[in-house]
C-alpha positions, 0 to 999 in steps of 0.5 A, spaced: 525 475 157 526 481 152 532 480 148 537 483 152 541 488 146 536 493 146 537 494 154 541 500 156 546 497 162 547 501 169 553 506 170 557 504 175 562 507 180 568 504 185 573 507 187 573 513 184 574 510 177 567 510 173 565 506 167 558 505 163 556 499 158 551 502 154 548 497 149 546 499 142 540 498 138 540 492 133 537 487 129 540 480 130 538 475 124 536 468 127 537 463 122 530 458 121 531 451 124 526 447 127 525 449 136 531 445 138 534 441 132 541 441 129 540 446 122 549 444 121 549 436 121 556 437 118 559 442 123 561 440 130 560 446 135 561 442 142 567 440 139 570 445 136 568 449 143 571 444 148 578 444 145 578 452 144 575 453 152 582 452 156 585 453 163 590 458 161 584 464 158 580 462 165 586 463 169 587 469 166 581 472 167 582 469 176 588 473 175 584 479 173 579 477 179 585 476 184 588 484 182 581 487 183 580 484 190 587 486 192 585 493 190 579 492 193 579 491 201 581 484 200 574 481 197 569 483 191 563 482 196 556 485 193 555 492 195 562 493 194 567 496 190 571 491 189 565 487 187 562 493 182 570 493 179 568 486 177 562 487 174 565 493 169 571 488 168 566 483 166 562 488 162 568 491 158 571 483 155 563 482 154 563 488 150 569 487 147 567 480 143 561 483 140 556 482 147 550 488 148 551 485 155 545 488 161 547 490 168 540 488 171 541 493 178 537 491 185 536 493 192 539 487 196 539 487 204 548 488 206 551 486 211 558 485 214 561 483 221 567 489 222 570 485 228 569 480 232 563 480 238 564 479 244 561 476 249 562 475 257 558 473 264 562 479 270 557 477 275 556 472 279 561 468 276 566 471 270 566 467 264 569 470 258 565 466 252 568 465 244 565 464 237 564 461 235 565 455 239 559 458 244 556 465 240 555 467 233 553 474 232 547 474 228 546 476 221 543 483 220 545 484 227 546 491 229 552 495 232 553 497 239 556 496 246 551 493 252 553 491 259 548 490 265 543 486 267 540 479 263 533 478 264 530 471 261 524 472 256 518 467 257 523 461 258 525 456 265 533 454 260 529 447 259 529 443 253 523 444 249 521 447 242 517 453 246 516 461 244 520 465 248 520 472 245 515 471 239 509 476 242 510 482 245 507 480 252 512 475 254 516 483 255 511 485 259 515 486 265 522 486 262 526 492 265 528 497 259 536 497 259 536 489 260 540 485 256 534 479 253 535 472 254 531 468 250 530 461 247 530 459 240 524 457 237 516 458 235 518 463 231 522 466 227 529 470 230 528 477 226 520 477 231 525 475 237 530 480 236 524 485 234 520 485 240 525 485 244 528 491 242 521 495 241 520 493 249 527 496 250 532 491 250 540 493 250 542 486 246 539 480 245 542 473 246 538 467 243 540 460 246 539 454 242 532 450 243 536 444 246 532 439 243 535 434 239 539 436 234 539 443 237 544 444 242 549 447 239 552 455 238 549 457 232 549 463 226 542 465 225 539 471 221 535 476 222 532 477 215 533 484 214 537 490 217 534 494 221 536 492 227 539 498 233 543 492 237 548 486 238 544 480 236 547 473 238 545 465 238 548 461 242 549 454 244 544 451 249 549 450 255 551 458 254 544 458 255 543 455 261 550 458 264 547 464 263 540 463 266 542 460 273 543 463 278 538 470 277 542 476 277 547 475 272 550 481 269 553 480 261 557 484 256 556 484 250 559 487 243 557 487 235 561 490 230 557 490 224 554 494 217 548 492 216 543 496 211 540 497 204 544 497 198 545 497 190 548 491 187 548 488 180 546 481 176 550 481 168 547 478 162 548 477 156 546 473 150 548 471 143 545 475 137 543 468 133 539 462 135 532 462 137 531 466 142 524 463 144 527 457 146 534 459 150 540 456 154 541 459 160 548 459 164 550 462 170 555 463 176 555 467 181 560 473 181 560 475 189 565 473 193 564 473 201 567 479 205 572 474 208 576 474 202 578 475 194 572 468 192 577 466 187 574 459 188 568 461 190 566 463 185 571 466 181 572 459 178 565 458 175 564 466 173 571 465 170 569 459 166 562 461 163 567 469 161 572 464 157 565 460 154 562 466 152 568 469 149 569 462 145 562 461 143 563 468 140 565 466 134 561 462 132 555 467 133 551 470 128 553 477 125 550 483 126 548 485 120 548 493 122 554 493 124 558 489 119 560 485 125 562 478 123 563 472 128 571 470 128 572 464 125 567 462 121 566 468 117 559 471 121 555 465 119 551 463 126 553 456 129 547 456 133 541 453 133 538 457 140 540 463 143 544 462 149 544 466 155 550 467 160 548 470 167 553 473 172 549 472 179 550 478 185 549 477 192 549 470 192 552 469 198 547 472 202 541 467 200 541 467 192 538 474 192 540 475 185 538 470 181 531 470 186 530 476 183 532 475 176 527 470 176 522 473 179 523 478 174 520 474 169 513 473 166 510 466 164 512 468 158 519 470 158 520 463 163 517 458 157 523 461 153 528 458 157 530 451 155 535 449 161 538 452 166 545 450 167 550 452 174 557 453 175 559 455 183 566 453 184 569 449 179 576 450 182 577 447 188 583 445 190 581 438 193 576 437 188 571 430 187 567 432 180 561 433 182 554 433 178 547 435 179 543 429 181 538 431 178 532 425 179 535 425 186 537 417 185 542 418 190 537 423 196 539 428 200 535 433 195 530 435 190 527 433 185 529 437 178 523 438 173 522 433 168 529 434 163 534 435 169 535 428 170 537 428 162 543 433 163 546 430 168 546 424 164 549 429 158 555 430 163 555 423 167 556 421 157 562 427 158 565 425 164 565 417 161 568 418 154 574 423 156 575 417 161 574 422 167 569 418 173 564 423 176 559 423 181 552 425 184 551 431 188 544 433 191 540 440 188 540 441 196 537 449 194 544 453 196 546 455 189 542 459 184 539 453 181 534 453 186 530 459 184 530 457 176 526 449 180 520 451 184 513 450 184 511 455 177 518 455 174 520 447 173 526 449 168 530 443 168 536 444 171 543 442 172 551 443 172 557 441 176 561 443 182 568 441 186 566 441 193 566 446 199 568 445 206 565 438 205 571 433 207 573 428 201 572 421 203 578 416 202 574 412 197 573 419 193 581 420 195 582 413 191 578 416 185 580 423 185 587 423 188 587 429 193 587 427 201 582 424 204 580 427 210 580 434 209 575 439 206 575 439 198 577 446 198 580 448 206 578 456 204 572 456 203 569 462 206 576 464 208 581 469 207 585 465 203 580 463 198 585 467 192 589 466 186 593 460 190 587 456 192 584 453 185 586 448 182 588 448 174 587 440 172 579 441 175 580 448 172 581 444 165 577 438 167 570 442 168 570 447 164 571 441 157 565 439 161 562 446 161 563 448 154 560 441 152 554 443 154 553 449 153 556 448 146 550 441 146 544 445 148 546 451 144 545 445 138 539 442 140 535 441 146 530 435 142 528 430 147 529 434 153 525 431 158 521 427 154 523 420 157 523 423 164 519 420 169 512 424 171 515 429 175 513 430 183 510 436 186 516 442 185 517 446 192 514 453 193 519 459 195 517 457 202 518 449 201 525 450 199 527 456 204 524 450 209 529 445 206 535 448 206 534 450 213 532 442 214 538 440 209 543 445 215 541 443 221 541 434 219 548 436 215 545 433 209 549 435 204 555 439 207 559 440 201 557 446 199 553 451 204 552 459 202 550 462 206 542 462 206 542 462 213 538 459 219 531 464 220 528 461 226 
């Protein structure tokens, strides 16, 4: 990647209240050292860093995050103000410490559920159904009102994988004005929905399969806007219900905004160390629209904000300037350079790291040591979680050559503070998932404290907390805010954060070289399949973003 100092940010505007990063020209020394080796035996940086990266300066930085949601609608969602707020502020402490950080601007797909939908059978028999028991609105659905009658597209209401609506003959005779009823499978919902709308449709319902497994009321995405009417997954028996007798007549609703909009990934990298041979760390900055996403992932944006800040201080100086790094007189601690990453719409399917990472070329990935990831490290029932980077445990993907040795790194962490910890799978929904497929193979890892996933009573024995509750109970909800994180994982995580980031920023020698013969890393369209394979068996329900279901 080129050195992200002589980049010029975006300027932004929210609420009325504009503020531009503009990054200055400058030249950085980088200190010589061997690729990946220590150049200071004498000094130690993960120990120095650890013991400067407290709870109390992230905590600081979650007020911060708490105050712009308040002000903002309640959320600090991608594509609103109150996520733009939180760029800027992060861009303004950035700069503040010596950073030339880049805002990286992408077109992303928006969508937001105003209200609830609704949905209800008149004739012949009244029934009023809810969500999402029975019905989830669509992502991407459109907005609107029908009402009429339903007509069934190339179905019978039996169980069976079929291709109801997947061509636009099953519409041949569809009656314009009607409400489609068709059945998931063959193909992808977006296709559906589609059809049905180009052959006149007034709302779409598209019931479960009723296969094993896929019997129940499910969300769904569309895949893009571009949708004019309410679109709904039910369940199987929804289906059935409403196929049975003919001449059924519905009502449908949907309240949403669905469209393309502007959002932003911030980086920024130190001025010294080796700039062919980077340390990435990243978090994602978006919150969903429920709520403020102090947890999720105010928590690891935050932790990654108040490394960066420490770590500058033992940054090398920018001789232009006359800057010096605080603490150590400018001298550059640092063997490879390190680059922080703050990711936007990672909610709707890790759309900012996916385009930052397909913004690369060879060239710029081959620079990249490691990728290390931090979402929710907060949790208020939390497990100390760690990325199984050999997949030993199963459930998830093998990591590239050298994942498996940064999760030893934190398992060796964890181990001598007397802290257990333990495997979770790389199931695809987080940001590392990008930096791991077929092409990319940068090993990867980092840590998580658990989402909806409900902690167990062998974990409740280790970790304290209640067994048979949700590691964090507001996951994806209102009450994710200031409230919801917990300060002893806060300050357990980020010692076990800073250590790595400080570790690799030393050196990277033998990463990877005692690792197995890695396997055949997953395409793009594997690892979508994955995830959507990795949903439906619930193969790892601690921690479900929102890259939804496509067909």
């Amino acid at each position: 990647m080129p050195a992200l100092a002589v980049t010029t940010a975006a300027a932004l505007v929210a609420g009325g209240v504009g503020f531009t990063a503009n990054a200055d020209d400058t030249s950085t020394t980088v200190q010589t050292a061997e690729r990946g080796k220590p150049k200071d035996k004498g000094f130690d940086l993960p120990k120095q860093l650890t013991k400067r990266v407290k709870a109390e300066g992230i905590n600081e930085h979650l007020d911060k995050l708490q105050e712009i949601a308040d002000k903002f609608d309640g959320n600090r969602a991608s594509g609103t103000p109150g996520y733009n707020a939180s760029v800027r502020y992060l861009v303004r402490t950035l700069k503040r410490a010596g950073y030339s950080p880049e805002v990286q601007a992408f077109e992303f797909p928006y969508f937001v559920e105003n209200a609830p939908a609704t949905l209800a059978q008149t004739a012949p028999d009244a029934t009023t159904y809810t969500t999402p028991d029975d019905f989830s609105t669509m992502t991407y659905s459109g907005s609107g009102e029908a009402s009429g009658a339903l007509q069934a597209v190339d179905t019978t209401a039996t169980a069976g994988a079929g291709t109801s609506g997947c061509e636009a003959e099953d519409f041949t005779d569809f009656v314009a004005g009607s409400i489609a009823l068709i059945q998931r499978g063959g193909c992808a919902f977006g296709v559906k929905a589609l059809n049905a709308q180009d052959a006149g449709a007034t709302g779409v319902i598209i019931f479960n399969s009723g296969t094993e497994g896929n019997t129940a009321s499910f969300a769904g995405t569309l895949g893009q806007p571009g949708y004019e009417i309410p679109v709904v997954g039910t369940s199987f028996a929804v289906g059935q219900d409403l196929y049975d007798p003919a001449g059924t007549e519905v009502t449908l609703s949907a309240d949403t905004t669905s469209e393309l909009r502007e959002t932003f990934n911030v980086l920024a990298e130190t001025r010294g160390g080796d700039k062919d041979n980077v340390v990435m760390v990243g978090s994602h900055l978006d919150s969903v629209p429920e709520g403020p996403g102090i947890n999720d992932n105010g928590s690891g944006s935050g932790s990654i904000l108040e490394t960066a800040l420490k770590l500058a201080k033992f940054d090398a100086k920018d001789k232009k300037k006359g800057k010096k790094g605080k603490g150590n007189k400018g001298k550059g601690r640092l063997t490879n350079q390190v680059r922080f990453a703050w990711w936007g719409a990672e909610e709707l399917g890790l759309l900012g790291s996916e385009h930052y990472v397909a913004e690369l070329s060879q060239e710029e990935i081959d620079e990249i040591a490691l990728y290390l990831n931090f979402d929710m490290v907060g949790s208020p029932n939390y497990v100390r979680f760690v990325y199984d980077g050999d997949n030993s445990e199963g459930g998830g993907a093998v990591g590239p050559a050298g994942s498996d040795d940064i999760e030893a790194m934190f398992n060796d962490y964890f181990a001598s503070v007397d802290l257990p910890a333990e495997a979770t799978p790389f199931s695809g929904r987080s940001d590392y998932g990008p930096f791991i497929v077929e092409g990319v193979d940068i090993p990867s890892g980092g840590l998580f404290t658990g989402a909806e996933g409900v902690k167990t009573e062998e974990q409740a024995e280790i970790y304290g907390g209640t067994a048979g509750e949700a590691y964090d109970p507001c996951y994806h909800q209102e009450c994710d805010d200031r409230d919801n994180v917990s300060s002893d994982a806060i300050e357990e995580m980020s010692g076990a954060i800073a250590h790595a980031v400080a570790t690799y920023a030393v050196s990277t020698e033998g990463l990877g070289e005692g690792s197995p013969a890695p396997e055949p890393r997953p395409s793009g369209s594997e690892r979508k399949a994955a995830q959507e394979a990795a949903r439906n068996a619930e193969l790892h329900p601690a921690h479900d973003h929102r890259d939804e279901l496509r067909r």
